[in-house]
C-alpha positions as CSV (number, residue, x, y, z in Angstrom):
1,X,-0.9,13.7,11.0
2,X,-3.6,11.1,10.7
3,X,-4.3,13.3,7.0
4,X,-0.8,13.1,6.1
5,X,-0.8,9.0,6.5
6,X,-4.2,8.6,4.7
7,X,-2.7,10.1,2.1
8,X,0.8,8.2,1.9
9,X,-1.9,5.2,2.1
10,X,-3.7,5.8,-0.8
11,X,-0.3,6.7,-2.8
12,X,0.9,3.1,-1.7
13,X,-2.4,1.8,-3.1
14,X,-1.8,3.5,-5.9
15,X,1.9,2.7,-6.7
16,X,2.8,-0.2,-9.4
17,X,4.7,-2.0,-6.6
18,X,1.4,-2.3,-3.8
19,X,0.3,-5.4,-5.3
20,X,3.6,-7.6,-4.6
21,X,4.6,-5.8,-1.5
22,X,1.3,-6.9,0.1
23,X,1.4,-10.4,-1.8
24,X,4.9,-10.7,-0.2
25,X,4.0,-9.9,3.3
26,X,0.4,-12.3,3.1
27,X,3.1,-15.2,2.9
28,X,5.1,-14.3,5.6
29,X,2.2,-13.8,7.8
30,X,0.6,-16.7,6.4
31,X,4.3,-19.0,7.0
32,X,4.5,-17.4,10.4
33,X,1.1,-18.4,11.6
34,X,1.2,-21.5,10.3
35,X,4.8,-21.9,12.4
36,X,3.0,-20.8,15.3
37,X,0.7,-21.8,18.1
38,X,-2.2,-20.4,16.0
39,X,-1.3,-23.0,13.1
40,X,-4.7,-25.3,14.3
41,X,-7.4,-21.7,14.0
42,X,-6.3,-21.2,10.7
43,X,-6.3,-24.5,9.3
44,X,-9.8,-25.1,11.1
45,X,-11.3,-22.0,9.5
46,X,-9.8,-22.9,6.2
47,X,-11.7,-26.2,6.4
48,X,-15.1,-25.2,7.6
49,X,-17.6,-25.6,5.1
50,X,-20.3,-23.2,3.9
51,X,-22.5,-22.8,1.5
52,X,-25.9,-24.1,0.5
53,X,-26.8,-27.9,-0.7
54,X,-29.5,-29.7,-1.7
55,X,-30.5,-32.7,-3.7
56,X,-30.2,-30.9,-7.1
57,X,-27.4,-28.4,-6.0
58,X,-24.1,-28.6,-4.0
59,X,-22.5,-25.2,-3.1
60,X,-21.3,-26.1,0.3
61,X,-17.3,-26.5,0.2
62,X,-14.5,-25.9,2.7
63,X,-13.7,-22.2,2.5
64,X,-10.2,-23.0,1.3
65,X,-12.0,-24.8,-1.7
66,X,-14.1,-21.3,-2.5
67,X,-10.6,-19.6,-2.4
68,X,-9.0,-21.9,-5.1
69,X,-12.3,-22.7,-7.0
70,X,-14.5,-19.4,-6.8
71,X,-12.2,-16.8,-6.0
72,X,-9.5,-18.1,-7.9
73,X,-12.2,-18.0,-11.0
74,X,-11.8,-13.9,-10.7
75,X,-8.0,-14.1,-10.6
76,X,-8.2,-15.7,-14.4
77,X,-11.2,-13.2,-15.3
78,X,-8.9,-11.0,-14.9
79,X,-6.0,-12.9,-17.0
80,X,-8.6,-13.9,-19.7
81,X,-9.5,-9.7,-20.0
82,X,-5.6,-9.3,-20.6
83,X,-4.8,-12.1,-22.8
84,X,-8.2,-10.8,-24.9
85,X,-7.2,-6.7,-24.8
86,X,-3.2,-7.4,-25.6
87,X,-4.8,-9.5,-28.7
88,X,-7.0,-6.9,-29.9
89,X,-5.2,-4.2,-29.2
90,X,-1.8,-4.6,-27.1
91,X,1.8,-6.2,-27.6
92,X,-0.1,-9.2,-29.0
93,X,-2.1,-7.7,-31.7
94,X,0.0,-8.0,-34.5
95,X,2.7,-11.2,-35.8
96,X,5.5,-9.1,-35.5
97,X,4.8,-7.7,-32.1
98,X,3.1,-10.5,-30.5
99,X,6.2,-13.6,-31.8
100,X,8.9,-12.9,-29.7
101,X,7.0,-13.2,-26.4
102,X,4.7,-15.9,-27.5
103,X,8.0,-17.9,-28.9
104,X,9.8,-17.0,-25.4
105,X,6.9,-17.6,-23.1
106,X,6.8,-21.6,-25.0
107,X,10.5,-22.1,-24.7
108,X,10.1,-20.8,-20.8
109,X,7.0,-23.0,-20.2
110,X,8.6,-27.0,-22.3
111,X,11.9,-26.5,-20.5
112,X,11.3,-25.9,-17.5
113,X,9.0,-28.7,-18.0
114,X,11.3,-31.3,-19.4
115,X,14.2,-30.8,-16.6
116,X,10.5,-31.8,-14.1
117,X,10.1,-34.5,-16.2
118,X,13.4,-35.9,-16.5
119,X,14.4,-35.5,-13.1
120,X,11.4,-37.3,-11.8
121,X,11.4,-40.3,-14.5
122,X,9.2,-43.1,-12.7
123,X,8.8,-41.4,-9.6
124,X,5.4,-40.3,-7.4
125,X,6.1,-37.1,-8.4
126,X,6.0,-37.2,-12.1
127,X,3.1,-35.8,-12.5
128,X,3.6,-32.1,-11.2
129,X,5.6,-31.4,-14.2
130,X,3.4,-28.1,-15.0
131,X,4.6,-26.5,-12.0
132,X,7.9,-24.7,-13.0
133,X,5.9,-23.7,-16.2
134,X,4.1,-20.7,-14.8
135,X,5.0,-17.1,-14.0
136,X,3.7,-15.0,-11.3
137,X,2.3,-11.8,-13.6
138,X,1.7,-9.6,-10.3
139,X,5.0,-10.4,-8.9
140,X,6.9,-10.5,-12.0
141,X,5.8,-7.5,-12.9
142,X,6.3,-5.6,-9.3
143,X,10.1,-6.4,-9.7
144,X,10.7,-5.3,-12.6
145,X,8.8,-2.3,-11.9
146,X,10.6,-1.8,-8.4
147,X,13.8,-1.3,-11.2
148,X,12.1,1.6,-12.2
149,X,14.4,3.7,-15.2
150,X,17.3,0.9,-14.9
151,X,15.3,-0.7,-17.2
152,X,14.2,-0.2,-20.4
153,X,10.3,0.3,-20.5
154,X,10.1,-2.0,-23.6
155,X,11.2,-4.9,-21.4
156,X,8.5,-4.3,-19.2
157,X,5.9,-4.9,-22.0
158,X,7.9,-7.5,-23.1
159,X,7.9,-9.1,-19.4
160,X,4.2,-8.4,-19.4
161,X,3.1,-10.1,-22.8
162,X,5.2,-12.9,-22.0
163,X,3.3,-13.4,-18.4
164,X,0.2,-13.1,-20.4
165,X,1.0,-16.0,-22.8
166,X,2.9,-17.9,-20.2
167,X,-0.4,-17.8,-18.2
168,X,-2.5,-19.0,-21.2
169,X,-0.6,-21.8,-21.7
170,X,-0.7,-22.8,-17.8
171,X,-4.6,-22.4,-18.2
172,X,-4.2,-24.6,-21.1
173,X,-2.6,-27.2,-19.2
174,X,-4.6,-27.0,-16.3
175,X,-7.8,-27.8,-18.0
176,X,-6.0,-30.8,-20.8
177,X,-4.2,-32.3,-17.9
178,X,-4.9,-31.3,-14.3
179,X,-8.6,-31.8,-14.3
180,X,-10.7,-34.9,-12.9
181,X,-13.0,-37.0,-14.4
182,X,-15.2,-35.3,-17.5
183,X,-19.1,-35.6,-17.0
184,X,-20.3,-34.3,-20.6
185,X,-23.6,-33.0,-19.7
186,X,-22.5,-30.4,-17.1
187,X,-20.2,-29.8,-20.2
188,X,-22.3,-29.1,-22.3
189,X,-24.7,-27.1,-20.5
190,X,-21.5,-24.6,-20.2
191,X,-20.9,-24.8,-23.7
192,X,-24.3,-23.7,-24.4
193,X,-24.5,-20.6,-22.2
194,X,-21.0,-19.8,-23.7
195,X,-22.2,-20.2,-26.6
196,X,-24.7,-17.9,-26.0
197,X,-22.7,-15.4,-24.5
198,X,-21.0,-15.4,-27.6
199,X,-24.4,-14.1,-29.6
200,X,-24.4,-11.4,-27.2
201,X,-21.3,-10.4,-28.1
202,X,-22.2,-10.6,-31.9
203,X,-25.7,-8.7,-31.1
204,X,-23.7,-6.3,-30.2
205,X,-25.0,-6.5,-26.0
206,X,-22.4,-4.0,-24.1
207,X,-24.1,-4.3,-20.4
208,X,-21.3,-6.6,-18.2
209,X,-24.2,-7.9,-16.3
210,X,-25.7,-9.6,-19.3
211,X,-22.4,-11.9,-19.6
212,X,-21.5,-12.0,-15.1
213,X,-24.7,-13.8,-14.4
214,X,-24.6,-16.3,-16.9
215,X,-20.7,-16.4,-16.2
216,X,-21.8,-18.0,-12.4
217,X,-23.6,-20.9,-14.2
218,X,-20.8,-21.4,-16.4
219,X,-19.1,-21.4,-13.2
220,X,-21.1,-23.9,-11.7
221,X,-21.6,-26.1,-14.4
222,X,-17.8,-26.4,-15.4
223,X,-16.7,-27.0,-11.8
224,X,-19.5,-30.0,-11.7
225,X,-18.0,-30.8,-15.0
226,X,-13.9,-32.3,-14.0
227,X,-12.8,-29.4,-15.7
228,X,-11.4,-27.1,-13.1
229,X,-13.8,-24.6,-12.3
230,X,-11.2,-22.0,-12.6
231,X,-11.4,-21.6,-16.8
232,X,-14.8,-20.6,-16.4
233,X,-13.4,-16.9,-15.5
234,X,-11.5,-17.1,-19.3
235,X,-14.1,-18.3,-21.3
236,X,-16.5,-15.7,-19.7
237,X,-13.4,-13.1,-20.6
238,X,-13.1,-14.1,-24.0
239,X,-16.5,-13.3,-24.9
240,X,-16.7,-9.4,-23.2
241,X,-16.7,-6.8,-26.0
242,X,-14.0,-5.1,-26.6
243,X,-12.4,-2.5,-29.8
244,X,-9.3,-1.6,-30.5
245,X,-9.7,2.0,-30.6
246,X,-9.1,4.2,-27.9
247,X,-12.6,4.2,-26.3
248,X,-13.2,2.5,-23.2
249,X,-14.7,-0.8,-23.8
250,X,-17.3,-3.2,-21.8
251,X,-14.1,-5.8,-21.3
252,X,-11.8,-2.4,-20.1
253,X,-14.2,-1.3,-17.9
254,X,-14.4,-4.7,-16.3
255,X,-10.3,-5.2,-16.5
256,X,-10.1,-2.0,-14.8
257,X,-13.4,-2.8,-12.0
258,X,-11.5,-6.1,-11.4
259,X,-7.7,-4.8,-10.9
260,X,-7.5,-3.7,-7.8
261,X,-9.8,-6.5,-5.4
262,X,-7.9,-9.0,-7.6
263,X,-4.5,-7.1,-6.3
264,X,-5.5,-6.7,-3.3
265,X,-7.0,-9.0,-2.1
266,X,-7.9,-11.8,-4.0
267,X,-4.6,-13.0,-4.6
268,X,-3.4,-11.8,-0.6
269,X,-5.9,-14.5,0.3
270,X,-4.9,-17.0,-2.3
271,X,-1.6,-16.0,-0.5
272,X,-2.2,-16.4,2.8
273,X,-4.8,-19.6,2.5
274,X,-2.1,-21.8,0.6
275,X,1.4,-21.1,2.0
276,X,-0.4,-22.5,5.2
277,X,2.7,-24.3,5.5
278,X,3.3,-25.1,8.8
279,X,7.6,-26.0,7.8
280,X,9.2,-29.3,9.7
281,X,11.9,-31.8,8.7
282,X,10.5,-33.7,6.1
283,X,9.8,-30.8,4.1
284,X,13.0,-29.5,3.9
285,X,14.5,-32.5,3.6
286,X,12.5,-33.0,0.2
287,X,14.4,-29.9,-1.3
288,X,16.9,-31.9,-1.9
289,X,14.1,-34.6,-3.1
290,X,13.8,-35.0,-7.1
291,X,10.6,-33.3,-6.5
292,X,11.7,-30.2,-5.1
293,X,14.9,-30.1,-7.0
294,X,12.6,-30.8,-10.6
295,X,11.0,-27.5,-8.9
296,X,13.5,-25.3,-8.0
297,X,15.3,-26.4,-11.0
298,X,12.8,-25.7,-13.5
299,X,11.9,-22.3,-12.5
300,X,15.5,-20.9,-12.4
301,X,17.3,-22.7,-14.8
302,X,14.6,-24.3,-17.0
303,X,12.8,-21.0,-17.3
304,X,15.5,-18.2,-17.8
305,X,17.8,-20.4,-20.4
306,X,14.2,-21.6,-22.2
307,X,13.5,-17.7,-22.5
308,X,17.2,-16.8,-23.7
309,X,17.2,-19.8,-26.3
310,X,14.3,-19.1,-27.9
311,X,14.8,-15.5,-28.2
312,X,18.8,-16.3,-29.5
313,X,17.5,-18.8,-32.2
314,X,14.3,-15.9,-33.6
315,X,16.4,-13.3,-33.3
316,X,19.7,-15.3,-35.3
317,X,16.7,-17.1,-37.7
318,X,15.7,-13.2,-38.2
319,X,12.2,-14.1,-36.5
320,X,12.1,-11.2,-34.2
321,X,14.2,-8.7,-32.8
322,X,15.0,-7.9,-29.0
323,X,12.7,-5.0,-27.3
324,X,14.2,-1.5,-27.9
325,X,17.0,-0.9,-25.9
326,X,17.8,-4.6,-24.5
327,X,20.4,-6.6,-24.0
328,X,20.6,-10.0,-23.6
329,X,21.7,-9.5,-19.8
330,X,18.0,-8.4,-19.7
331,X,16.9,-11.1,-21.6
332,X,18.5,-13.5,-18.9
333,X,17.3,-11.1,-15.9
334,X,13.8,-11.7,-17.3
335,X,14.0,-14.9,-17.8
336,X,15.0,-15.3,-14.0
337,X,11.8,-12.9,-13.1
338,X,9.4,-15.0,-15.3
339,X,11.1,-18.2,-12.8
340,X,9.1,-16.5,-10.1
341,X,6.5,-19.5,-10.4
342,X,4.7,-18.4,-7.2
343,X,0.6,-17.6,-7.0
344,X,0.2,-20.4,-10.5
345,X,3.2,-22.5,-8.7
346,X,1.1,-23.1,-6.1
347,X,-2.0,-23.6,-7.6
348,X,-0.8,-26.2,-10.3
349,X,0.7,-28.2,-6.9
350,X,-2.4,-28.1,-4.9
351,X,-4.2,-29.9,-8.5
352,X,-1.0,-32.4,-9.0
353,X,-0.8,-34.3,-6.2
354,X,-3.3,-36.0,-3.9
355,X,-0.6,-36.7,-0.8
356,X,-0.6,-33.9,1.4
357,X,3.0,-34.0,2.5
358,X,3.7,-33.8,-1.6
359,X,1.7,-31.0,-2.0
360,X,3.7,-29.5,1.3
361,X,6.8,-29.9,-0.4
362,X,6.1,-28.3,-3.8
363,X,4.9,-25.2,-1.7
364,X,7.8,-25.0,-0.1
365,X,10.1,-25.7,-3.0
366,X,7.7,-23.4,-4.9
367,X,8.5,-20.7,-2.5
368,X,12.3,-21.4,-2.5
369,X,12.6,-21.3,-6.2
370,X,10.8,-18.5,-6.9
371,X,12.5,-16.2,-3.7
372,X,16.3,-17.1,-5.2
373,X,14.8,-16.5,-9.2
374,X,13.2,-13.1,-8.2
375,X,16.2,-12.2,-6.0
376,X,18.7,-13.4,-9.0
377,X,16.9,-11.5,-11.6
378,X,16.7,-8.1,-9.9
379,X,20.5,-8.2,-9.2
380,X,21.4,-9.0,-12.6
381,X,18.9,-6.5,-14.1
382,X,20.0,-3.6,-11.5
383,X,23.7,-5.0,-12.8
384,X,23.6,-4.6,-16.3
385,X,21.9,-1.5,-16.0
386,X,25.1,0.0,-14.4
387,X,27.1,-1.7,-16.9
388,X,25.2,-0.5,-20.0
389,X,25.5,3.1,-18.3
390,X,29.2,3.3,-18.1
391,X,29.7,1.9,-21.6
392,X,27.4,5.0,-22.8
């Protein structure tokens, strides 16, 4: 018995859907603890500090602040390895396959933005506009995947490049507009390993070590620096070697190394440290607040009709064509998958505001928007599947 659930176990672990399934049950746990008389362990052991300090180095934070700022670093490792491998040598390695996502992944990211924007016109909350911009790859991807053969596989890729671009462009805004103060030297020291990193690559260096170990300085240098300390994890991923044959490279080996503890339980922490939201009044009350409707707003309307328009107007202008085998009912079901904002959501809220109940509230509305975008975009994709079936 115990042989035959070891083995179910490891076929769970194994399965494309593992990742959001355990993602999904870290913030219910997460929500119910926070709801519960246990609420004041966790948010004490989220905010005890450790680490080591000194006069010339400070690495003791909170451990909520390792979570978003160290840990967090390895979730866009991870990202900066995909964006780098689908521009080499995936959906993004050519003009003609790489346009309609990037064009779609834009139009998702500036409209979602602008309804923010416009909704909270002179308002506290004006500045969390570059929350309903991001997508959720790992739950994205583990609804569409939950669809299984009532979807075209091309719409996965196509769900999957878009989610890579998406995230490139929330990475962009994080560090142009969601980081503190700039000090230049610690700037520049990063710039220098990088740069260096960067001759490795040229040189032709394949060992991962040689680029890890001077990633952590880059790591500590950039999070000293404003910038957030998160883009250290792409810059070190843009400079891993990589080929675009079929050979395993030093960045694949790494991209496959990293998948799984990123899966599993990087991003189940990130889950379960910041949906620490222990739910009362106020907060719901602010769903109906210009802040959480600019939320909820933006990730299901701004970022399915965004995707749709763009992808009408390149496909009419003769741009780009739809993936093999879609419709534009899976265009729109897309759309409302890439409005599951969630794990970069979260993270852009926790950098936009410095009021706590704010931040609270764009959790929540996060949560909320991406639950009814998710849950919208699987009916209509499970929908037009059984539409497109009887018209065969």
């Amino acid at each position: 018995m115990n042989l035959i659930n070891l083995t179910v176990f490891k076929q769970f672990l194994k399965s494309s859907t593992a990742g959001g399934i355990i993602l999904f049950s870290c913030v219910i746990i997460s929500l119910l603890v926070a709801n519960s008389p246990l609420a004041g362990y966790l948010s004490g052991f989220l905010n005890h500090q450790i680490g080591y300090e000194s006069e010339a180095i400070q690495l003791r934070y909170p451990i909520l602040l390792w979570i978003n700022d160290g840990l967090m670093a390895i979730f866009f490792l991870l990202v900066g390895l995909e964006i780098k491998r689908e521009l080499v040598e995936g959906e993004l390695s050519s003009p003609k396959k790489a346009l309609l996502p990037i064009l779609a992944a834009i139009g998702g990211a500036i409209l979602p933005a602008a309804i923010y924007a416009v909704i909270n016109q002179g308002t506290d909350s004006h500045h969390g506009w570059g929350i309903p911009m991001a997508t959720d790859i790992a739950f994205a991807l583990a609804v569409i995947t939950m669809l299984g053969n009532k979807v075209p596989a091309s719409l996965k890729i196509f769900l999957a490049a878009l989610a890579i671009v998406d995230d490139l462009l929330a990475i962009l805004v994080i560090a142009i507009f969601y980081s503190g103060d700039l000090h230049f030297t610690y700037l520049m020291y990063a710039l220098g390993i990088f740069l260096a990193l960067l001759a490795l690559n040229k040189l032709g260096v394949k060992n991962i070590w040689a680029y890890l170990i001077p990633g952590v300085f880059i790591w500590y240098f950039i999070h000293h620096s404003g910038i957030h300390a998160t883009i250290a994890g792409v810059l070190v991923a843009m400079t891993l070697p990589t080929t675009p044959d079929a050979k395993e490279s030093p960045l694949e080996k790494l991209e496959h190394a990293l998948t799984r503890p990123v899966n599993f339980l990087i991003i189940p922490l990130f889950a379960l440290a910041n949906t620490n939201i222990t739910i009362h009044q106020d907060m719901i009350a602010g769903l109906t607040s210009t802040l959480g409707i600019g939320i909820i707003a933006g990730l299901i309307v701004g970022k399915s009709l965004g995707i749709l328009t763009t992808c009408f107007i390149s496909t009419k202008l003769k741009i780009s064509t739809l993936p093999e085998g879609a419709n534009w009912s899976h265009i729109v079901g897309v759309g409302l998958l890439a409005g599951i904002g969630f794990t970069m959501s979260i993270f852009i809220s926790i950098l936009s505001f410095d009021n706590e109940l704010m931040i609270e509230e764009a959790k929540f509305a996060v949560l909320i928007g991406s639950l009814l975008s998710g849950l919208m975009g699987y009916i209509l994709l499970s929908t037009a599947s059984k539409k497109q079936k009887i018209n065969n």
